[in-house]
N, C-alpha and C positions, 0 to 999 in steps of 0.2 A: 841368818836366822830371822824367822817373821812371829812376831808372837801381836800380830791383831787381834784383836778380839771378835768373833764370829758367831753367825748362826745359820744352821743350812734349816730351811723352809720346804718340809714336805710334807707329804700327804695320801693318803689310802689308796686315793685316784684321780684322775683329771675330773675339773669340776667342781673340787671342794671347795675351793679358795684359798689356792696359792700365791697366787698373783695380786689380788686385795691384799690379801694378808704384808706378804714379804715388798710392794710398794707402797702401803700404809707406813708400816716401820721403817722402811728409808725414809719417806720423808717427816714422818713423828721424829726419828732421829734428829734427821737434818735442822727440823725445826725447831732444836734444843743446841742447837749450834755445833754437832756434832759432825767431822768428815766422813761422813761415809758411803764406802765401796760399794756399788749394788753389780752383784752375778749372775748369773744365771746355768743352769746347768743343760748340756746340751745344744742342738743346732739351731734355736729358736732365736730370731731376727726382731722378733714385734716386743713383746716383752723388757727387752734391753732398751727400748723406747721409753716406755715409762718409768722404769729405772730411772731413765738418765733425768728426765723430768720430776722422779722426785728426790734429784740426791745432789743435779747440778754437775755431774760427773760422769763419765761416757760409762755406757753399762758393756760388760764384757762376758764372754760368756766361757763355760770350763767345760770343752768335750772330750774327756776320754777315748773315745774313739776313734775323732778326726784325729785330736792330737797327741794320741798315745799319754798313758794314765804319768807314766814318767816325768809329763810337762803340767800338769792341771797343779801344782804348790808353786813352782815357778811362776806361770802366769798368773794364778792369784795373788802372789807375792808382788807382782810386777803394779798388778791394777792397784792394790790395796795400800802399795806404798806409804808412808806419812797420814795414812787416815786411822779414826779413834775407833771404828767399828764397820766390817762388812757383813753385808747381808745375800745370802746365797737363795736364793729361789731354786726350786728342784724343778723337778722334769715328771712327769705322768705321777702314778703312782712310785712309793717311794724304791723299790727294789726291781722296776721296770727299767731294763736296758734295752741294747740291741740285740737285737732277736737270733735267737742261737747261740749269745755269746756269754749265758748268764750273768754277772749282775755287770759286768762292762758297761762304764757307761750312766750306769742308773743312778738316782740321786744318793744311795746309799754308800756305791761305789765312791761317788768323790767327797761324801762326807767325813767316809774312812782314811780318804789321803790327803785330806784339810785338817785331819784330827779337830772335827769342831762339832758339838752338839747339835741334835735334831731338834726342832718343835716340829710336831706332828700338828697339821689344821685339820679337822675332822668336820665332814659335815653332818650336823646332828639334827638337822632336819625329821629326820624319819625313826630317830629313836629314841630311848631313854637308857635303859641297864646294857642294851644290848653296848653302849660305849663301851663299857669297860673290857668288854673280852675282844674287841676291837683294839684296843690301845693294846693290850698285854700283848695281843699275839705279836704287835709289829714291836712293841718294844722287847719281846723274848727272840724272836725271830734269828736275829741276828747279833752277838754277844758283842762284838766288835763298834758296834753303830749306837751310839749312845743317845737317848728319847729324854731328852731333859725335861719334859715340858710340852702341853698340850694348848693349843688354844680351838674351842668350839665354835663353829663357824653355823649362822641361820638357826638360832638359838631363836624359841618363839615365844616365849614367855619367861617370866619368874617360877614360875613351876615348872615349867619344861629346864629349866637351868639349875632348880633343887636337884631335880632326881639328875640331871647329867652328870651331877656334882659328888651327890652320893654313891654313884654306880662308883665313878672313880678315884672315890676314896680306897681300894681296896685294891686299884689297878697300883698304886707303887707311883705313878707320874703326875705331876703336881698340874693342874691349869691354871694356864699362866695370861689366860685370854679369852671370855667369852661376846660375841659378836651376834650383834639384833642382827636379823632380815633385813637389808636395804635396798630399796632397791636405785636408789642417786648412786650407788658405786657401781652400778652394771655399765659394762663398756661393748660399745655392737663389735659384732662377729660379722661376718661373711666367710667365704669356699675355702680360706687360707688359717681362720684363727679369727684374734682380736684385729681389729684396722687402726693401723699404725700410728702413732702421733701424728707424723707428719702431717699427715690427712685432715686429721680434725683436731690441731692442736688446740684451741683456746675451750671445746669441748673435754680436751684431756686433761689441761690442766686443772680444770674444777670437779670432775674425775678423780683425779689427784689427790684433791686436796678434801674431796668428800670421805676416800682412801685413809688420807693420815689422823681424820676427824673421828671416825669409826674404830680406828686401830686405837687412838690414842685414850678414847674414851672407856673403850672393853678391854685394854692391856693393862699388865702391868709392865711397863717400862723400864722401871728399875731391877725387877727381878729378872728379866729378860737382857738386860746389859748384863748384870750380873754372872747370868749363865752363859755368855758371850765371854765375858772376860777366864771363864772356866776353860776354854780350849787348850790343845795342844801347841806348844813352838813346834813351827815347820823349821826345819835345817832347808840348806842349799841357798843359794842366790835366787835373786829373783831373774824369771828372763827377762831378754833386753834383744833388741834385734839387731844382729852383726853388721855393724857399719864401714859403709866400702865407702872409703876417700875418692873421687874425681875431681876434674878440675870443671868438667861441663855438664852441668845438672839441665837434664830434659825435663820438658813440662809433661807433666802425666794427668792426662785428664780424667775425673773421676764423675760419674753420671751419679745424682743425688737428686732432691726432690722428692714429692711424694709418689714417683712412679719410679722408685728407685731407691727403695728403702731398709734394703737386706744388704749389709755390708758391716764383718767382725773390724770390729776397732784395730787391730792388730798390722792386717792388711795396707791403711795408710803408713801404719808406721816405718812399715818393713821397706815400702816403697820408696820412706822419706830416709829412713838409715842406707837403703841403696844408690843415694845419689838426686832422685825424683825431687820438683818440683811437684808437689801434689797441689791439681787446682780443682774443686766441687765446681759440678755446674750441674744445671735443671733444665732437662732436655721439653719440660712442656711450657718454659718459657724462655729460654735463651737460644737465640736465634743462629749462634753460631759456638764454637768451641773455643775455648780458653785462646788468646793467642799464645803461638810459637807451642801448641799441642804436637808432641814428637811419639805420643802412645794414648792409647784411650781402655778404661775399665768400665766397663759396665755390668755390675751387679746383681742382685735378682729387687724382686719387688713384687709391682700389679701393674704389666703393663696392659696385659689384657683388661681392667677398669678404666684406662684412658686412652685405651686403642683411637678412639678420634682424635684427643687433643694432641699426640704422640704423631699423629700422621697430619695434622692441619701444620704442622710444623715443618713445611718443604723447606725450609732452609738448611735447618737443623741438618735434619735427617740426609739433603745433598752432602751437605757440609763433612759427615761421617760416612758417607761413602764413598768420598773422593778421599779421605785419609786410608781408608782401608785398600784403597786401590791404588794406594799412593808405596803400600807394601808396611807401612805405620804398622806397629806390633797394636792389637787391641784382642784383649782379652772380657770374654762377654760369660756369663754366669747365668742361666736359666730366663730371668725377666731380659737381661741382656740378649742372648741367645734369641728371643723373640723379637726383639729390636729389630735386631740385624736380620729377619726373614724379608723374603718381596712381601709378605701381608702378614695382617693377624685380624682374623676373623672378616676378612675381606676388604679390609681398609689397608692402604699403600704404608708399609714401613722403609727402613733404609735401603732395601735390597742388595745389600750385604751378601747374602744368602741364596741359592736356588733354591727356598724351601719355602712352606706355608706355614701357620699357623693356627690353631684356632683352642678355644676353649672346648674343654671334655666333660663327662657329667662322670668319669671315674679320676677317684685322688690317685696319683701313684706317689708314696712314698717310704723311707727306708735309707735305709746308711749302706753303702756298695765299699766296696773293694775294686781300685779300678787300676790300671796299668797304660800308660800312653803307648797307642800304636806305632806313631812316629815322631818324629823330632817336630816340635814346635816353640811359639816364642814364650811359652811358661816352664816347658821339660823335655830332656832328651827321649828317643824312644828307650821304651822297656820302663822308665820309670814308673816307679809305686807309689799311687797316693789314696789314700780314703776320701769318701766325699759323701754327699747325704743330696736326698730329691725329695722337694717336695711342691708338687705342682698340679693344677687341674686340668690342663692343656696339653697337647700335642702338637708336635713338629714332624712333615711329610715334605720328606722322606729323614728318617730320623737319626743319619748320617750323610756324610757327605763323601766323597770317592777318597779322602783322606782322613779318616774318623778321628776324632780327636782321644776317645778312650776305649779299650775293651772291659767289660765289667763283666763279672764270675754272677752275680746273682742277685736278685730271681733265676733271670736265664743269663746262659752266656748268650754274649748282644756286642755289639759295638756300637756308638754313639758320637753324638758332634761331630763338628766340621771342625778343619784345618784345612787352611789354602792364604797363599800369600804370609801375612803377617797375624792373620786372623786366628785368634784359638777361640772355640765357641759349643756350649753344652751346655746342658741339661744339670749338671753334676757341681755342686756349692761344694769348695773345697778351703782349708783351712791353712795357712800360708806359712802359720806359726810353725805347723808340723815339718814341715819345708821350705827354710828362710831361701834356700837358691832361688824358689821360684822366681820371687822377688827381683832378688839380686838378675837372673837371667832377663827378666820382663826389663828391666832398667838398663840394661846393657845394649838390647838390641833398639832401647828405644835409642842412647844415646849414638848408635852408630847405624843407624837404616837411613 
């Protein structure tokens, strides 16, 4: 039984400020000496960065669809453990899922099987009365999904914040947060989203901390715990990832760095409960691989922004494709996947790969349904797993003579390479949904 105390963080639309909002409040939290959990809903990698930077605690993230709605109270049970207060950050607009699958997914869906109260962030930029029939629609919308509370986001005045106020006297939902214009909390974007801590930590962290100053000064805090501590007790155990006794734990090398920054917290674990040695290492400056490396992950990220420093690195890069040729199980994930091409954007990568790379001017992204063609070192063939894409870039030829996935849609297609020990795609997959993979990645590392 989990009875934290919570609040899911969403919003009309992308854009409003969920992400200020709901990392403001972790670390205003924090900064009243408070543990707490910060979430996130959905496949999103960058995000769970600043989390962790304002709460001190790895950010994790709740996807219903990678990982079947069945597991999103477990795993939040898991992250939230021993802490006085989680904070869940939504996904797009609030009742936006995956596409076709109605609300699967969407922040409303997992705020229903967190039983924990909404604050709505609106952005009120552009209106005044019009709020209130805004707020009523989403808080009527859906009976089940409880709108505890609104905070107004790019509020431009004291009279622009009268009339916000009065509109929604009459909506029924109390504001529990009104936020000036700032513009010290904007964080740069580029092709993928926000850019990641890593990148530009000491930029992030005053970021941060302009975040919790703004939060703390237009919230109220108390009434916001308050309606936190109103949630549902979750039933069930929390997950925990099935631990396999051996007697010889292989070194599992994990590619990290800031060209390497997409990676669910869950994933070390499972590795580290299967036996694994987990060792991080930063492919744009470590010149060689963990010693006694017996498997290699690599993740997704931007490897196309450091495509040079990524190939000035011939050691590296020798070093990782004498393990691959060595038959070393290494499994690679989209920024991975590019590693491992002869090039990306015409600069020498690991050559891994008979394939190319380069940067695209169209996004493809989307959560797939995918089924392994054949037996590789993550899954047997015919296995099912979901997975989610999201990238600017293409890879030619965009399989390899032993594909790693077939995927139903958009089109049906097949995709990734598999050869040797190499599993390698396009396709971010969620490990929790599937602890064997794990467990099989660790096995063939400890006997290859």
């Amino acid at each position: 039984m989990s009875s934290v105390p919570r609040l899911v963080i969403a919003a009309p639309s992308s854009g409003s400020g969920k992400t200020t909002v709901a990392t403001g409040l972790m670390a205003a939290f924090t900064a009243r000496g408070l543990a707490v959990s910060p979430h996130k809903v959905g496949p999103d990698y960058i995000d769970p960065g600043y989390h962790a930077l304002a709460t001190g605690r790895v950010g994790r993230n709740l996807d219903a669809y990678l990982c079947g709605a069945e597991l999103i109270a477990p795993l939040f049970a898991h992250g939230a453990r021993g802490c006085d207060l989680a904070v869940v950050e939504g996904v797009m607009g609030m009742f936006d899922g995956a596409a076709g699958e109605g609300e699967l997914a969407s922040t409303a869906h997992v705020a229903k099987l967190l039983r924990a109260p909404v604050v709505l962030v609106v952005d009120a930029s552009s209106q005044s009365r019009s709020v209130a029939a805004l707020v009523h629609g989403f808080a009527s919308w859906d009976p089940q999904v409880r709108i505890g509370g609104v905070i107004l986001n790019k509020v431009a005045s004291d009279r622009h914040e009268e009339l916000l106020r009065e509109a929604l006297d009459s909506a029924g939902v109390p504001v529990l947060g009104v936020l000036r214009r700032a513009e010290q909390v904007d964080t740069p974007s580029r092709h993928l989203g926000l850019v990641p801590v890593a990148e530009r930590r000491a930029a992030a962290v005053a970021a941060v901390a302009a975040m919790a100053a703004q939060v703390r000064e237009g919230c109220d805090l108390d009434a916001l715990f308050a309606l936190a501590r109103g949630a549902g007790a979750l039933s069930g155990a929390p997950w925990e990832p099935p631990v396999l006794t051996a007697a010889k734990r292989p070194v599992v090398a994990v590619a990290g760095g800031p060209a390497f920054t997409f990676s669910y917290a869950e994933h070390a674990e499972l590795l580290a409960a299967a036996g694994a040695e987990v060792v991080t290492f930063d492919p744009l400056r470590d010149e060689r691989l963990p010693d006694g490396s017996a498997g290699l992950v690599i993740g997704g990220g931007f490897p196309e922004v450091y495509a040079p420093e990524l190939s000035a690195n011939e050691p590296l890069r020798k070093a990782v494709a004498e393990l691959a040729l060595a038959g070393a199980p290494v499994a690679a994930e989209c920024a991975g996947l590019l590693y491992l091409c002869r090039e990306l954007d015409g600069q020498p990568m690991c050559g891994v790969l008979d394939a190319e790379a380069r940067m695209s001017g169209r996004l493809t992204l989307g959560y797939r349904d995918a089924v392994a063609v054949g037996d590789s070192v993550l899954a047997a063939a015919g296995t099912r797993m979901r997975g989610h894409e999201f990238h600017r870039t293409v890879v030619e030829p965009g399989a390899g003579a032993a594909p790693a996935w077939g995927v139903r849609a958009p089109v049906r297609r097949v995709e990734g390479f598999v050869q040797h020990g190499v599993h390698a795609s396009y396709l971010h997959t969620h490990w929790a949904a599937a602890p064997g993979v794990a467990h099989r990645f660790v096995e063939r590392c400890r006997t290859s």
